[in-house]
N, C-alpha and C positions, 0 to 999 in steps of 0.2 A: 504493500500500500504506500509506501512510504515515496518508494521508487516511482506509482505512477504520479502521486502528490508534485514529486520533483519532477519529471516530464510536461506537467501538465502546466506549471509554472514557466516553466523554458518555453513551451508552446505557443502561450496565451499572453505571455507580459512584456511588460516594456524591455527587459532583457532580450527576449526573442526576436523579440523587433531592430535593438542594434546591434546584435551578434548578425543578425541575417547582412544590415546595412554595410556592416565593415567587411564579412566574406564576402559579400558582391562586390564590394567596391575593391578587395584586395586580389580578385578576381581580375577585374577591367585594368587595375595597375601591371598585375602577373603578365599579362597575355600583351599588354603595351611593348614590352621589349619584343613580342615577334613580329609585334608592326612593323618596329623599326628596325630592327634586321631585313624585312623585306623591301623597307625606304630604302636603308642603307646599298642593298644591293640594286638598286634602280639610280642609284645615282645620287640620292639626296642626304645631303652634309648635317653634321648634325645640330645647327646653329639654326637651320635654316629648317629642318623637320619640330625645335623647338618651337620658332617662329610664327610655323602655320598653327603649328598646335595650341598654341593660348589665344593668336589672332581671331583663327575661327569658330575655337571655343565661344571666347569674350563675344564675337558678333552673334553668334545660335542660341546663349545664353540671354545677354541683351535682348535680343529679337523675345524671343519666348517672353523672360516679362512685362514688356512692351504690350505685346501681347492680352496677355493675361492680367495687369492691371491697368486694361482703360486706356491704352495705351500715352500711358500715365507712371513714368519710377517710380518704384517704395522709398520713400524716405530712406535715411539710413544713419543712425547715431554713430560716433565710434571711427570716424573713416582713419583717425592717425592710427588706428591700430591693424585696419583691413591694409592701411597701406605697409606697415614693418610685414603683415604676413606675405602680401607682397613679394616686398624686399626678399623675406627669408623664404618662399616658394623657388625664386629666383637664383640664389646663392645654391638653392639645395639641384635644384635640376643641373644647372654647370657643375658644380660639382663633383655629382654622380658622375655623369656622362663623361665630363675629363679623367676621371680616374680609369675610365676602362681603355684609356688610351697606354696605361703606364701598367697597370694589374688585371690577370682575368676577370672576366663579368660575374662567377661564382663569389671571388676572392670580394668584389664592392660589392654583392648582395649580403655579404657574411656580415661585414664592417656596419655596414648601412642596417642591418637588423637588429644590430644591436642596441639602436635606439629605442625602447623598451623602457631597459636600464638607464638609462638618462632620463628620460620621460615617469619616469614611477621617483628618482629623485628629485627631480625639479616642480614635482607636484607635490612632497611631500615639503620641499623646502617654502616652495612661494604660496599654494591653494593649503597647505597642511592635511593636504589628504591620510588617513594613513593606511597603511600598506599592510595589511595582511600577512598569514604563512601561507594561506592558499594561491595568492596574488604570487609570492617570490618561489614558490612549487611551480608553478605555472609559468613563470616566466624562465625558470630554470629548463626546465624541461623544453620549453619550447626552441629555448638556444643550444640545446647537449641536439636535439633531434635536425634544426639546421645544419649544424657543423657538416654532421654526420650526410645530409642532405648533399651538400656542397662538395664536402669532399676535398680541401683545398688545402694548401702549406702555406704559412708565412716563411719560408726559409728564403725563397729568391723572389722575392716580393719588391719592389720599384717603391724606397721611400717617397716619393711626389702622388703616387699615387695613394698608397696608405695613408697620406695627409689629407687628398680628395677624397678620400673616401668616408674618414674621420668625419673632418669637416663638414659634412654631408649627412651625417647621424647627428650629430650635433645639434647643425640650423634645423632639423627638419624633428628633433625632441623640441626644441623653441618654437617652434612652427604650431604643434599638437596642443602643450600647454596653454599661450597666448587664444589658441583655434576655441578651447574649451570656457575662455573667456569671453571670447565674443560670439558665440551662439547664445549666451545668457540674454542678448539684446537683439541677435538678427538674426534670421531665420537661414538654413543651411543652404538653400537656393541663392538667396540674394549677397548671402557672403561670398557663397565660389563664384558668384560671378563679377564681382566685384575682387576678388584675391586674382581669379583671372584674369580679369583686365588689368591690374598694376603688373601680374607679373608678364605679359602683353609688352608693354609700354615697357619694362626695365630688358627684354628679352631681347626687342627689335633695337633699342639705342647700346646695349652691348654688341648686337652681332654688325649692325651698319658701322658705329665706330672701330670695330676689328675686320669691317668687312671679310665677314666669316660666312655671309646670305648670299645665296645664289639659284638662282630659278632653273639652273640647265640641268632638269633632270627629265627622264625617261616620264611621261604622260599615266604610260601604268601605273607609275607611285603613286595618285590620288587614289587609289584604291586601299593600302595599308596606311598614308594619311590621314582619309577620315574615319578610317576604324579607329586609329588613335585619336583622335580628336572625338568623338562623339562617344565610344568606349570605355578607351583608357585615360580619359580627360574629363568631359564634361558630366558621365553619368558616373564615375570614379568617386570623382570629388565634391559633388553632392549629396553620394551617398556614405562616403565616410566624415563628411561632416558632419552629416545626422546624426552616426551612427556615435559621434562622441558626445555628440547632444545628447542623446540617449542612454549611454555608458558612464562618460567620464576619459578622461583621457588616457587613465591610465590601463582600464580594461582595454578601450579600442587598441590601445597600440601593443597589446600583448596579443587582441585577435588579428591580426593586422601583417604576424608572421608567416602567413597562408601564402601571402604573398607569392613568393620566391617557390614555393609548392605548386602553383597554377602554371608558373614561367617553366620550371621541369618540366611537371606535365603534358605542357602544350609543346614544348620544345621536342617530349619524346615522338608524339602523337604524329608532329610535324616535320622533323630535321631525323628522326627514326636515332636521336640519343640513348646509350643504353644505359639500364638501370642495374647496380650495383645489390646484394640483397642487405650492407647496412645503409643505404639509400632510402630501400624501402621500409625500413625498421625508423630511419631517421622522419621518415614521413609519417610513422605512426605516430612516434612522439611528437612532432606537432601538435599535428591533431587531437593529442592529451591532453596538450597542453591551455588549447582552446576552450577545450571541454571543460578542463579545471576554471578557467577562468570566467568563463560564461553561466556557470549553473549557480541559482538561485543559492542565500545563504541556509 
């Protein structure tokens, strides 16, 4: 009885609802890097695949509430802080994406997950959340079952890149906690599209001043484009804003290691990668690990 008690809680409650938010949305993030693997082999640089992707975000976005109120803006309190997340949207995407120029893409998926751990102490220091044994079971387990997921060595590892990669857990633990502060006042819609727009506008005046943008690519790339852009962008990041709306920041970003799960997955499905069997053991643990962190107290 007990067990259905607790099924039927996870089912029916607000919990279910942003456990669902953040695995869809860490879904649409996973399967983004095979977008742009298939950009990349069309032609299209990765300044320039950022470019479109917040540009025609921000206008699909835009449009839709235009749209939908009257077409008429929602007001919006708060914007010096939509705009730092912005900023820190910004930093986090170059970042990533530089570092897999110096360290494998497993090795920045390892790095970059680990922001968790930063995010669970930077909520306990500034929100005074506190943290649980079930929360640090959970997040333990979810990082012993990555490792093991990845599969990779720090031994000939490119300091520049271990720095981008860092730096990239980091801003984007800053990013989750500041995110749980302004959903208290704007709705998860009107934030991402507003976070999208500034990071828009910081994206396109880094890549034009590094003239790093260039349109000479292969016609087919608008095909893995807008997947990323409407996918791994626009419905991403509406729904893991929700989905912290709903949680807290510091569950979301412990559900949120799925991530890197779906990029395997789809990688295997797709590119025919094989699977190791402490790969598959490491994807159980994940998976634990969610569990632990998702079910009602």
């Amino acid at each position: 009885m007990f067990l259905l008690e607790q099924l039927e809680l996870v089912l029916m409650g607000k919990t279910s609802r942003g456990t669902f938010c953040i695995v869809s949305s860490a879904f649409g993030f996973g399967i983004g890097l095979i977008f742009a693997l298939y950009a990349y082999q069309r032609g299209v640089s990765v300044f320039t695949l950022l470019f479109l992707r917040f540009s025609l975000s921000s206008i699909l976005l835009f449009g839709y509430l235009f749209l939908q109120c009257g077409k008429k803006l929602p007001e919006v309190t708060g914007w010096y802080l939509l705009l730092v997340l912005g900023i820190l949207h910004t930093l986090q995407s170059i970042c990533y994406y530089s570092s897999v120029k110096y360290i494998p893409a497993s090795l920045t998926a390892l790095i970059l997950y680990s922001y968790p751990a930063f995010v669970c102490l930077l909520s306990f220091l500034i929100d005074r959340v506190s943290i649980s044994k079930r929360l640090v079971l959970s997040l333990a387990t979810s990082f012993v079952g990555l490792a093991l997921i990845l599969d990779t060595s720090f031994k000939t590892a490119n300091v520049i890149g271990l720095m981008f990669a860092s730096g990239a857990a980091i801003v984007y633990s800053c990013y989750i906690v500041i995110s749980n502060r302004v959903l208290r006042k704007v709705s998860p819609l009107v934030s991402g599209a507003y976070i999208i727009l500034f990071t828009a506008g910081f994206i396109s005046f880094t890549g034009i001043l590094s003239r790093n943008i260039s349109f000479q690519f292969s016609p087919s790339a608008w095909i893995p484009i807008l997947g990323f852009v409407i996918f791994s962008t626009i419905l991403a990041n509406v729904l893991f804003l929700n989905g912290i709306k709903l949680l807290g920041s510091t569950k979301a970003s412990i559900l949120s290691v799925t991530e890197p799960l779906f990029t395997i997955i789809s990688a295997t499905l797709l590119f025919h990668d094989p699977w190791a069997y402490h790969q598959v053991f490491g994807g159980i643990l994940v998976l634990l690990g969610v569990l632990l962190s998702s079910l009602p107290r």
